[in-house]
C-alpha positions in Angstrom: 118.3 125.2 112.1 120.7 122.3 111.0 121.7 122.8 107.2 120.9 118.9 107.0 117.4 118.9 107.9 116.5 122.3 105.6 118.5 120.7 102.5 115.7 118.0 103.0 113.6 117.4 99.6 110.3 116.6 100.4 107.6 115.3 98.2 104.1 115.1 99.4 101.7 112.4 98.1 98.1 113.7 99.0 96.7 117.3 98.8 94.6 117.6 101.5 93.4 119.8 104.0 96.4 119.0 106.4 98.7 118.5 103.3 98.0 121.7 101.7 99.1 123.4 105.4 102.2 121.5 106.5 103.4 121.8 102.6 103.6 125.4 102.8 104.5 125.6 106.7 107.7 123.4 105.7 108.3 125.2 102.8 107.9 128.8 104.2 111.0 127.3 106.8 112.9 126.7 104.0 112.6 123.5 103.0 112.6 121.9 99.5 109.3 120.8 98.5 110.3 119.0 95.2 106.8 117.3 94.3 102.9 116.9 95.0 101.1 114.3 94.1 97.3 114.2 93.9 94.6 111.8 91.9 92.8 115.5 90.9 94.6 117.7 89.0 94.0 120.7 90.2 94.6 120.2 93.9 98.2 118.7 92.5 98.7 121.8 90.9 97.5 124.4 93.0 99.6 123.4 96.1 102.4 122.6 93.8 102.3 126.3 92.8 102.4 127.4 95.8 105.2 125.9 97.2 106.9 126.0 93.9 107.4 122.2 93.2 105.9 120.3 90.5 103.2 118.2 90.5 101.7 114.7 88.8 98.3 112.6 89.1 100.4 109.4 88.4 101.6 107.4 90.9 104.3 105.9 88.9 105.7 109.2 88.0 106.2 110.4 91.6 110.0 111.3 91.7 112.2 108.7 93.3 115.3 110.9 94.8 113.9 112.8 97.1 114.7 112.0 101.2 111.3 112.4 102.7 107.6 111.2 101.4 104.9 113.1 103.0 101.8 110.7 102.4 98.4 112.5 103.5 95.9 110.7 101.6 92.2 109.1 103.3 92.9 106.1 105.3 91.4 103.7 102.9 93.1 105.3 100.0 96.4 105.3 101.8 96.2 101.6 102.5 95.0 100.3 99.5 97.7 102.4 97.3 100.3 102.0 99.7 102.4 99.0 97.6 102.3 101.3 94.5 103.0 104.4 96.3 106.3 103.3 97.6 107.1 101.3 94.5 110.5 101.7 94.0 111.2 104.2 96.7 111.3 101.9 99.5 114.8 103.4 100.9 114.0 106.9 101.8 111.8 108.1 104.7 108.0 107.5 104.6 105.4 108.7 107.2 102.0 109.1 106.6 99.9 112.3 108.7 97.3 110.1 110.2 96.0 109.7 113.6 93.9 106.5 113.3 96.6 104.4 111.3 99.2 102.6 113.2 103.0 103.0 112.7 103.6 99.1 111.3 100.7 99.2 108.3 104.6 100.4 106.3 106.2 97.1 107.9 107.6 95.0 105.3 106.8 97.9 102.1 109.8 100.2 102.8 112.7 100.2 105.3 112.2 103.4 107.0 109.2 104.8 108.2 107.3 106.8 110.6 104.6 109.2 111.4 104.6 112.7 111.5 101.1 114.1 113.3 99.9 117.2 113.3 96.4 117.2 115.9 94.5 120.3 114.6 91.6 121.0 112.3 92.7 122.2 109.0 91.3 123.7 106.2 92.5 124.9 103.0 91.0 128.4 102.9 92.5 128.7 106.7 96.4 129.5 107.4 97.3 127.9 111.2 100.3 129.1 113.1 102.3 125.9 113.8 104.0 127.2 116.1 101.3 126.0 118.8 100.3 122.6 116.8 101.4 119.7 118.8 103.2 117.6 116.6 103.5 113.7 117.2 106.5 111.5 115.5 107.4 108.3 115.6 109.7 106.0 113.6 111.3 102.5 113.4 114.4 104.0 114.0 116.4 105.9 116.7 117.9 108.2 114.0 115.0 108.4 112.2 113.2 109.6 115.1 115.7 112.4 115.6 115.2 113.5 112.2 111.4 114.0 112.4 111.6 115.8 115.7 114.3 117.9 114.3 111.8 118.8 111.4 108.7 119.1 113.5 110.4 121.3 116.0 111.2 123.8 113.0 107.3 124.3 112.9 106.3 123.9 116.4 107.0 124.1 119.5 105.2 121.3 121.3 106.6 118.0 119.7 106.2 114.7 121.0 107.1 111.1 120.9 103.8 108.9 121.0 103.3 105.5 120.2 100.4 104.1 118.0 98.1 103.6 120.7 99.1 106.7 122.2 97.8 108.1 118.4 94.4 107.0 118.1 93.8 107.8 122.1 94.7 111.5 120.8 92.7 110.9 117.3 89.5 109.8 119.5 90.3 112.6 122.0 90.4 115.2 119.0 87.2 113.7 117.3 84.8 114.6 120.6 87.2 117.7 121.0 86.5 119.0 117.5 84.9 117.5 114.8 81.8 116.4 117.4 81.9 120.2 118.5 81.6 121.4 115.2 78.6 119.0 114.3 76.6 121.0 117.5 77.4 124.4 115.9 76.4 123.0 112.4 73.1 121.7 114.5 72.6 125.4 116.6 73.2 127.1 113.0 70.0 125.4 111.7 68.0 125.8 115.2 68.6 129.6 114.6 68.0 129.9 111.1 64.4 128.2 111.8 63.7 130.9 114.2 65.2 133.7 111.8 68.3 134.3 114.0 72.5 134.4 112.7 74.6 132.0 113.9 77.1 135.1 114.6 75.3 135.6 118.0 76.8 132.3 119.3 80.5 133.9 118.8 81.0 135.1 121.9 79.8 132.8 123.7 81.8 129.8 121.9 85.1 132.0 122.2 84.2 132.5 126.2 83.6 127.9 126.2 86.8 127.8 124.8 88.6 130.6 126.6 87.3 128.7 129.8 89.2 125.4 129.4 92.9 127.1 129.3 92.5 127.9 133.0 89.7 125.5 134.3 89.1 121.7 134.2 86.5 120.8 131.3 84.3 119.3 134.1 84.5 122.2 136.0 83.9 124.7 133.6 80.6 123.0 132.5 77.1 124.9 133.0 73.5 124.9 131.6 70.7 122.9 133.4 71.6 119.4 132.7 74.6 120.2 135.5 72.0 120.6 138.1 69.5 118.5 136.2 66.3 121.1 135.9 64.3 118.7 134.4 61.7 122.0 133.5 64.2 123.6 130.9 65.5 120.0 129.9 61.6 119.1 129.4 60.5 122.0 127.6 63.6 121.8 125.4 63.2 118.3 124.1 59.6 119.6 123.3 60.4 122.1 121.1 62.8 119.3 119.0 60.0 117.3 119.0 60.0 117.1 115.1 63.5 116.4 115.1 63.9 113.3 116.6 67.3 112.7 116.1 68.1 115.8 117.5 65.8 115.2 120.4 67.1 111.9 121.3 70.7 113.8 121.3 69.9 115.8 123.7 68.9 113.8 126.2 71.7 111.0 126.0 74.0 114.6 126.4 72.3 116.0 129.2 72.2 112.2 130.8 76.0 112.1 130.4 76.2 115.8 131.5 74.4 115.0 134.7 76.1 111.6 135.6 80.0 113.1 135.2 78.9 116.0 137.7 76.9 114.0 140.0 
């Protein structure tokens, strides 16, 4: 690892889900996290203790020495704080964490900038190995560039380049790919608690879905009877959510889509 790139002070405006895990991922490697920011003070705090940096709820006392600002903050918080979150600092490195913003919304604020994304589901209660994260930089500079994969490859090992565009293709990707996942095993937990069942008995069979796609093509790994269309199970199942329509009305525009991609 270059001496450069661990020397570099970082200080992290957000304290987040993803901020909470790349903090103490960059600062388990070593680096020098020098200050967290958060608008609650004890978010601020309890990442800052962890990764033994201070910590401040005022944007105008955010340290102004440090090389690299970490901004991981909602988009619309991000965007409307932006000219007072760079106040002053507008010569080190900024990049902001998220997929759905594009690269230029720093044009014309500081003078170097990029974007340093991480594409996994995090959670604060949850540790991740970044080893397998894919990590996607990119920066208004050739140098700069090398300096954020430099960083990223001392966490992971699957760093990429990817343009704006690129971004949200992978942020859209990753919403059906996780967050829309999760929503139907919030949904199947509340079918089975109706009917007095635990939502541990989907386990396996979640692990086995996911298991599947490493070695098989999503499309081709797909089952259940909206592949072949058995419009008995499909009938009697939109029955039974007959008193939740929303639900109900789910479940047919999947299976519809099921059916037409394997037609």
């Amino acid at each position: 690892m270059k001496r450069s790139i661990e020397d570099t002070s970082v200080v992290f405006i957000g304290a987040g889900n993803l901020a909470t895990n790349l903090a103490k991922a960059l600062y388990y490697k070593g680096f020098r996290i020098v200050q967290v920011y958060s608008r609650t003070e004890e978010s601020a705090r309890t990442l800052a203790q962890a990764v033994e940096a201070a910590y401040t709820t005022d944007l105008s006392s955010v340290a102004a020495d440090a090389r690299l600002y970490i901004v991981s903050l909602k988009d619309a918080a991000f965007v409307q704080l932006l000219p007072e979150i760079v106040a002053g600092k507008e010569n080190a490195l900024w990049v902001h964490t998220a997929g759905s913003i594009p690269m230029d919304v720093w044009a014309g604020k500081v003078n170097r900038y990029g974007v340093f994304y991480p594409m996994q589901t995090f959670s604060k209660q949850r540790t991740v190995d970044f080893r397998q994260i894919p990590v996607f930089v990119e920066s208004n500079s050739a140098e700069d560039t090398r300096t954020l994969k430099d960083i990223a490859s001392v966490l992971s090992e699957n760093v990429y380049e990817a343009d704006s565009e690129q971004r949200k293709s992978l942020h859209l990707a990753a919403v059906f790919t996780c967050n829309f996942t999760n929503h139907m095993y919030a949904l199947a937990a509340g079918l089975l608690k109706k009917y007095g069942l635990p939502f541990e008995v989907m386990l396996p069979l979640i692990d086995e879905t996911a298991r599947k796609v490493h070695e098989l093509e999503p499309r081709l790994a797909q089952t259940g009877p909206a592949v072949r269309y058995d419009e008995n199970v499909i009938g009697e199942h939109l029955q039974m959510l007959s008193d939740e329509p929303d639900m109900q009305e789910m479940y047919r525009l999947i299976s519809e889509s099921i059916h037409r991609q394997n037609s």
